[in-house]
C-alpha positions in Angstrom: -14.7 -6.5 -7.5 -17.3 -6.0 -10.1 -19.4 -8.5 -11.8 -22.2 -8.0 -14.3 -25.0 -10.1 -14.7 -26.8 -9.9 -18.3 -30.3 -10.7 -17.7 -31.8 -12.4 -20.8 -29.1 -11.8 -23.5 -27.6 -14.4 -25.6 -23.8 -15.4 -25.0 -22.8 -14.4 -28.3 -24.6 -10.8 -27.8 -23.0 -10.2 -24.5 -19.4 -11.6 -25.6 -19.6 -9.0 -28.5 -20.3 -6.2 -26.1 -17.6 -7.1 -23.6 -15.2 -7.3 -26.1 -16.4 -4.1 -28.4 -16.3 -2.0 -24.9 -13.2 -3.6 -23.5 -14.6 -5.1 -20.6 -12.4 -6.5 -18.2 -14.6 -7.9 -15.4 -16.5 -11.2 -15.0 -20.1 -10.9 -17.3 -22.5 -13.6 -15.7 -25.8 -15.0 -17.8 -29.3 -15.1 -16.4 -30.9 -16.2 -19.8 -34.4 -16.8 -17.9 -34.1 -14.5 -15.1 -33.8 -16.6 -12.1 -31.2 -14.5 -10.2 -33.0 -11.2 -11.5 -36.4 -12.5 -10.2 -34.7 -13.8 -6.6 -32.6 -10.6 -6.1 -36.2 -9.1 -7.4 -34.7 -6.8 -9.8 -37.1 -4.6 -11.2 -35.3 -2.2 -13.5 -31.7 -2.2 -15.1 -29.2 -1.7 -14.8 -29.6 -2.6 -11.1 -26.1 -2.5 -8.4 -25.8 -3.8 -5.4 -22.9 -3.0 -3.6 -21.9 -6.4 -1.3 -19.0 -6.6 1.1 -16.5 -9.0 1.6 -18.2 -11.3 3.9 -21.4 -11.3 1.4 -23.4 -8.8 3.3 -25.6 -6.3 1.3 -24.5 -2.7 2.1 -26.8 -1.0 -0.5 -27.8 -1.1 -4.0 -29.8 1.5 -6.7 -31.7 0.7 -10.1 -31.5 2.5 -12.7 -28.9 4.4 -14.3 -25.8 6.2 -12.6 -22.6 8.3 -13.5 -20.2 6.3 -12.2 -17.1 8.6 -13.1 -18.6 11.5 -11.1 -15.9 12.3 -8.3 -18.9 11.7 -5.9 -19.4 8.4 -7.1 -15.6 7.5 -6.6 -15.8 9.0 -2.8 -18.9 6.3 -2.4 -17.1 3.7 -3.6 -14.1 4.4 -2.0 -15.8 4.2 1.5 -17.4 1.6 0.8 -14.2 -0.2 0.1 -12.9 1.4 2.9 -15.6 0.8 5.5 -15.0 -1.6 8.8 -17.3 -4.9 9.0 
């Protein structure tokens, strides 16, 4: 699953992205950046990747390619991987 987080946007701004870029996965507001501040994110876009049972398997700030083949192959074992 993914799931965004905007970090100090207003609703209207983010619902006009969403829907301008065709969005189709959950976009979460942090209008005064408590989960930003207790995930200490210190750049954006920030992903975490998180498994099914809640545990942090890794995570990057900044900006990444994620249509690259070697980006799919991540994702893919990370989907993939045992608990």
């Amino acid at each position: 699953m993914v799931l965004a987080v905007n970090l100090g946007e207003p609703a209207a701004t983010v619902k006009a992205y969403v829907a301008k870029h065709r969005l189709s996965f959950p976009h979460l507001l942090d209008p005064d950046f408590t989960l930003a501040s207790l995930l200490a994110v210190r750049a954006t876009p920030t992903n975490f990747f998180v498994d099914r049972q809640g545990r942090l398997l890794g995570g990057g700030a900044g900006y990444r390619d994620w249509t690259t083949p070697e980006a799919h192959r991540l994702v893919e074992a990370l989907l993939t991987a045992e608990p």
